[in-house]
C-alpha positions in Angstrom: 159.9 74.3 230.0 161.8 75.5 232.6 161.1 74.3 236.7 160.4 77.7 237.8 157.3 78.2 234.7 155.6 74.6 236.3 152.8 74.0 238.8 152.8 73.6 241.9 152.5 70.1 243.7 152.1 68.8 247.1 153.0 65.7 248.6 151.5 64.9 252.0 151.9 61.8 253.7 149.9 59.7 256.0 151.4 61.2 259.3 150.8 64.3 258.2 154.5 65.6 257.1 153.6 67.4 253.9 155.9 69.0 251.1 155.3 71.3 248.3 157.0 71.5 245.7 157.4 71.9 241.4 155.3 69.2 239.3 157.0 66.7 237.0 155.1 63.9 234.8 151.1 63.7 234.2 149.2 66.6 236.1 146.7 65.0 238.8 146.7 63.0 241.3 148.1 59.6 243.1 148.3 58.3 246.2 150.1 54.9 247.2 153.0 53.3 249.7 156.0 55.8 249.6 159.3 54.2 249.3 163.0 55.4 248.6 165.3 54.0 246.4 169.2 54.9 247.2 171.0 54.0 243.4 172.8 56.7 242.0 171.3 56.0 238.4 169.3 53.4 236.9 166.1 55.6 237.2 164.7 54.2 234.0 164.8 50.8 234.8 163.5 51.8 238.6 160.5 52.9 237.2 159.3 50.4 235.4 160.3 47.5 237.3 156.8 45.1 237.7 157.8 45.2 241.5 157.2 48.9 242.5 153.7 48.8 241.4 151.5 51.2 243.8 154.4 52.5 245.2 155.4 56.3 245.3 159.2 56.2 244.8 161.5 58.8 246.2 164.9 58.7 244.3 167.7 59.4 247.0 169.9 60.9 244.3 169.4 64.4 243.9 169.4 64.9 239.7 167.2 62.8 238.2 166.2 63.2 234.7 169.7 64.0 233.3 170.6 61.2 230.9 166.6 60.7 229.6 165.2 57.7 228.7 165.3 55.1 226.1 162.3 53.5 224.0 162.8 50.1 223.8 159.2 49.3 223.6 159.8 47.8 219.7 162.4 45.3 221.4 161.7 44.6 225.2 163.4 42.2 226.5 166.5 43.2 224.6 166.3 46.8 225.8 166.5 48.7 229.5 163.0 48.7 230.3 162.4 46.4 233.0 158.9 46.0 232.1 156.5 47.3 229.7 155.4 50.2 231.2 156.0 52.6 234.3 154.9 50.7 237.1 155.3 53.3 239.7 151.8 55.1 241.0 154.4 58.4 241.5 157.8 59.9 241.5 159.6 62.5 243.9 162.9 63.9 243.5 165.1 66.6 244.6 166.2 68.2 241.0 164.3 67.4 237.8 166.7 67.8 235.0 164.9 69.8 232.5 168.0 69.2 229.9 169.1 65.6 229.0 171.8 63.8 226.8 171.9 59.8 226.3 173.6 58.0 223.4 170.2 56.7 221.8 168.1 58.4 224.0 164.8 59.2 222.3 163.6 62.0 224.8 162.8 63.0 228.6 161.6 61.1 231.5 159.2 63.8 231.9 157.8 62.3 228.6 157.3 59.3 229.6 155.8 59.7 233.0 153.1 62.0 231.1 152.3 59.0 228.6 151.5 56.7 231.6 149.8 59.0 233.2 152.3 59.1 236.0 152.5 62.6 238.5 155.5 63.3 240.2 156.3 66.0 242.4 160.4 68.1 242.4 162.2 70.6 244.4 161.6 69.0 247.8 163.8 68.0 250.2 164.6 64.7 249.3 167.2 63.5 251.8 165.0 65.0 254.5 162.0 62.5 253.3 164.6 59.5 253.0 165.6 60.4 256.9 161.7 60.1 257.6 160.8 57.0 256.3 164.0 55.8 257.9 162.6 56.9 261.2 159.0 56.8 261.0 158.4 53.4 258.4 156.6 52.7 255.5 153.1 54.4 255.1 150.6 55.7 252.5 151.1 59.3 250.7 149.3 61.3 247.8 150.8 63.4 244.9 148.9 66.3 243.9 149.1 69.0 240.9 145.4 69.9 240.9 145.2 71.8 243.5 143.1 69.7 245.6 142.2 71.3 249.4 143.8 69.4 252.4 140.5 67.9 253.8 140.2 66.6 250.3 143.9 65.1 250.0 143.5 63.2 253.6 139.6 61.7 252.5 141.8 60.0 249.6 144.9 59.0 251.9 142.2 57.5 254.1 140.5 55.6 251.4 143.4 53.9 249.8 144.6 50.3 251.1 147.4 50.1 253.1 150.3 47.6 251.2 150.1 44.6 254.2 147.4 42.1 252.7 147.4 43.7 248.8 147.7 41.1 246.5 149.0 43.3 243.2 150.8 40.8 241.3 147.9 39.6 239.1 147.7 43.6 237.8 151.4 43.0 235.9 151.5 39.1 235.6 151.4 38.7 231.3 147.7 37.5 230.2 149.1 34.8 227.7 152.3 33.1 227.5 155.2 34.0 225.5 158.7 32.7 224.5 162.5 34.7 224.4 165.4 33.0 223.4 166.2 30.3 220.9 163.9 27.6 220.3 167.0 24.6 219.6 168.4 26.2 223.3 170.4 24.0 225.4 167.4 24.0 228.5 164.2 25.0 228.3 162.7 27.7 231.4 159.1 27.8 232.5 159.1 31.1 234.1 156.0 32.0 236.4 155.4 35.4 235.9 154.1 37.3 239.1 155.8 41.0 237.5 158.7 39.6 236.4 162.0 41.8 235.6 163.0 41.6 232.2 166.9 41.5 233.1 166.2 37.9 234.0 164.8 36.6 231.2 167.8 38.2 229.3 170.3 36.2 232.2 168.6 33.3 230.6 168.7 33.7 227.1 172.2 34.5 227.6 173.0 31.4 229.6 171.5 29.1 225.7 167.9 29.4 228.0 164.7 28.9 225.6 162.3 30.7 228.1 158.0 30.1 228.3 156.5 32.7 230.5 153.5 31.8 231.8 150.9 33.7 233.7 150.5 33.6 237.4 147.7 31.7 237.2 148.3 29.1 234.3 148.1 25.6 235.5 151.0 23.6 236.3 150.2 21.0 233.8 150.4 23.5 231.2 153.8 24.3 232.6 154.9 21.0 232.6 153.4 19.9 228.8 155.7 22.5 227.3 158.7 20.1 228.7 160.5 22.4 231.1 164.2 21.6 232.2 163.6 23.9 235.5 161.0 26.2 236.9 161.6 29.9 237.4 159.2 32.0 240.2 159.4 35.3 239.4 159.7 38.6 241.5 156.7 40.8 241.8 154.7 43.4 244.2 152.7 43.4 247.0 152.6 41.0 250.2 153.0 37.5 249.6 151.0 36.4 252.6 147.9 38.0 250.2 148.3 34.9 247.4 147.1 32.1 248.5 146.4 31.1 245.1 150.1 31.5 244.3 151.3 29.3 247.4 149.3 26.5 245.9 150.8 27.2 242.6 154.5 26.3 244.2 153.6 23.6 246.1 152.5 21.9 242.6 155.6 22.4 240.8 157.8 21.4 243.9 155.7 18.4 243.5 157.2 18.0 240.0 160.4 17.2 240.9 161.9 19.8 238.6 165.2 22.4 239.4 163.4 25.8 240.8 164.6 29.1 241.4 162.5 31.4 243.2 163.7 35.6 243.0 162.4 38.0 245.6 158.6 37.4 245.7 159.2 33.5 244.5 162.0 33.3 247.1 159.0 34.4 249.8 156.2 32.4 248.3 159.1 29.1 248.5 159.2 30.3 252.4 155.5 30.2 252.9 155.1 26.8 251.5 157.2 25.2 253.9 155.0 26.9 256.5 157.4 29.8 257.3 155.8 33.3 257.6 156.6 36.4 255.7 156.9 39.7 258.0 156.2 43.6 256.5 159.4 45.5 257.0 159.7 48.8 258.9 160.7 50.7 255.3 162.2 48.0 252.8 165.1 47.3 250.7 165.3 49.2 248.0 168.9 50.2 246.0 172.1 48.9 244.5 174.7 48.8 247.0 172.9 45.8 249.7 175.7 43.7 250.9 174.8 39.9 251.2 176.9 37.4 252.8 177.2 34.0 250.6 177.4 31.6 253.9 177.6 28.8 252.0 181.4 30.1 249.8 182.0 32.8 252.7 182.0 35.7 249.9 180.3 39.2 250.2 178.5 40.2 247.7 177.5 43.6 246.6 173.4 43.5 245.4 170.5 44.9 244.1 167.2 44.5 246.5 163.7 45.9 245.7 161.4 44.1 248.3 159.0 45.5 251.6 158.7 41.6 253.2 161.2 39.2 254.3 161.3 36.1 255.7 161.0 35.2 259.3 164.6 34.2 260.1 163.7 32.6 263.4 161.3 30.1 261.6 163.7 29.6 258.5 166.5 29.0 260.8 164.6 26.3 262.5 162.9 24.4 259.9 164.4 21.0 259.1 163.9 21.2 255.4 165.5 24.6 254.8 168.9 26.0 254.9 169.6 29.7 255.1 172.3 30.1 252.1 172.6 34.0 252.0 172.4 36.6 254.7 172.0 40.6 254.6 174.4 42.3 256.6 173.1 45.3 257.6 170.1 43.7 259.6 170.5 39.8 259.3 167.4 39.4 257.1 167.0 36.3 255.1 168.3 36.7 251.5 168.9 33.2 250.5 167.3 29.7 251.0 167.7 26.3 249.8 165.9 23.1 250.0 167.7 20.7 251.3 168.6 17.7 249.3 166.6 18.8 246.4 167.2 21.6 243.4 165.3 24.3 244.9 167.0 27.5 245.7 166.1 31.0 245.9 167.5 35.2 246.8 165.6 37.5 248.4 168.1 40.0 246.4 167.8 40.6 242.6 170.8 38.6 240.7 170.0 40.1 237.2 170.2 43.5 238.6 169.2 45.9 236.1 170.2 48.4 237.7 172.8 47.3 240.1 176.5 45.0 240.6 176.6 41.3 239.0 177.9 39.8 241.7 174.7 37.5 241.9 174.3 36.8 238.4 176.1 33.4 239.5 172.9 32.7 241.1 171.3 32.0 236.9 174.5 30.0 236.5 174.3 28.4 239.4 170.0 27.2 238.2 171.6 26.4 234.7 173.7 23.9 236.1 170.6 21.9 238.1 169.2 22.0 235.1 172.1 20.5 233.3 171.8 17.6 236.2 168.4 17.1 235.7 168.4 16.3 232.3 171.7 13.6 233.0 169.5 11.5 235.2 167.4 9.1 233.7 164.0 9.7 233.7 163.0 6.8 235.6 165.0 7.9 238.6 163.6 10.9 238.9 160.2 9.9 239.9 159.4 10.8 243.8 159.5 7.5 245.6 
């Protein structure tokens, strides 16, 4: 089906600044936080990452849909998918690609989007969105194909809940545990799933990592009668300052003495425990060409970021527990702490990429190695004095 033959769509965001354009995906409707993403491909992996959930992503790069998408639902963590379904509540882009071509590909992104019941809207002027959120910030917007009236289309922009305070990661977090990797692996990973990203649980299996994930809200204990050699926190969506719950979660398995590494949303819960605040950002991180400053080696590193809270560098500077280990260099956000004296690190920036550069992928080595530590201590010196 050619562009031209589909139906109309709108897009109209909370300020008022409305588009029209061609629809793409599931016909109907959507409304959640619009955000932009600036990677030149990876859109497959974008759209199903755990962390955009209720978010409508606009994808900076104008051709979208070119290469299609793979079904790797029969083998997940071993495929491109970065979780098991389209998380995304909408897509926008510049020029839908009606034709694609993909060594194993198995068929459009159109395709998919309409199997998750995903709208999206094309033929808009992308790069003049991206320059609005720039200027204007993150706010609420609404995808429409039905041809819903304008009144209408602001009653349901004015009904949805605005992302500061939305606690979304129990809507992705896995109901039951599972296990990747090898069972006679070198180190054994409890990893706490609050929407994780399936690229790190390959960075583990790869690194001889038997991994447990456990859902957000299994007990500790449980965690720690499996036998873990270190503790992963997960990424995820929505504000961290809206999981209380969570926060008590990490305080018990910092009380277990065991390595942790805390990615994006666990890097922010790791903040809040130690009583520094998390702050809503004007319009996010979100792409695969972040530069990071290492300030504990001195090397810049080239990342992939997906997050709309940060830590409050002020506080985080000044705590006497906490050192600031990585630093963002186009605004001097936080994107790396570690607590001092113990095994307990984290990035604000996503080191298993997927998409994105592998500079941070030292990060999993880097976790592998506490581990290695750990189990060289004796157990009897490992208990907290």
């Amino acid at each position: 089906m050619l562009t031209s033959q589909r139906p109309k769509a709108v897009l109209l965001l909370q300020d008022g600044t409305f588009f029209e354009g061609r629809a793409i995906g599931a016909p109907g409707t959507s409304v959640g936080e619009i955000c932009f993403n600036t990677g030149m491909t990876g859109y497959q992996e974008i759209i199903t990452d755990p962390s955009y959930t209720g978010q409508v992503m606009v994808m900076a790069s104008p051709h979208i849909g070119n290469y299609g998408v793979k079904d790797d639902r029969a083998q997940p963590v071993n495929g491109e998918s970065e979780g098991p379904r389209v998380s995304i509540a909408g897509l926008v882009v510049k020029k839908y690609s009606e034709v694609w071509s993909r060594p194993g590909g198995s068929g459009p992104l159109d395709e998919m989007l309409v199997e998750a019941g995903v709208p999206g809207i094309s033929d808009i002027d992308t790069r003049k969105l991206v320059r609005h959120i720039r200027d204007s910030g993150a706010q609420n917007a609404i995808i429409d194909s039905t041809g819903l009236g304008m009144e209408e289309l602001r009653r349901k922009l004015d009904q949805a809940p605005a992302m500061a305070g939305l606690e979304l990661s129990s809507k992705v977090s896995t109901e039951k545990p599972y296990e990747a990797g090898t069972p006679g692996a070198a180190f054994r990973v409890a990893l706490v799933d609050f929407g994780i990203k399936l690229n790190s649980i390959r960075c583990l299996v790869e690194r001889d990592c038997l991994v447990r994930v456990f859902p957000m809200h299994a007990p500790v204990r449980d965690m720690l009668a499996w036998g873990p050699h270190g503790i992963l926190l997960s990424n995820g969506p929505g504000d961290p300052g809206a999981m209380p719950q969570a926060q008590e979660l990490v305080k018990e398995v910092l009380a277990a003495r065991l390595p942790v590494f805390g990615i994006c949303l666990g890097h922010q819960l790791l903040a809040q425990v130690h009583g520094v605040r998390t702050l809503k950002m004007h319009h996010g991180h979100r792409g695969i060409n972040h530069p990071v400053l290492n300030l504990v080696t001195g090397k810049d590193e080239i990342t992939s970021q997906n997050h709309g809270f940060v830590v409050d560098a002020e506080q985080a500077g000044a705590h006497p527990e906490l050192e600031i280990t990585h630093k963002h260099l186009n605004d001097g956000s936080v994107a790396g702490l570690r607590l001092k004296g113990r095994p307990v690190f984290s990035a604000q920036h996503h080191p298993e990429a997927g998409p994105g550069p592998n500079d941070s992928k030292y990060l999993f080595d880097e976790f592998v190695q506490a581990m290695r530590a750990h189990k060289a201590v004796p157990q009897a010196r490992k208990e907290p004095a």
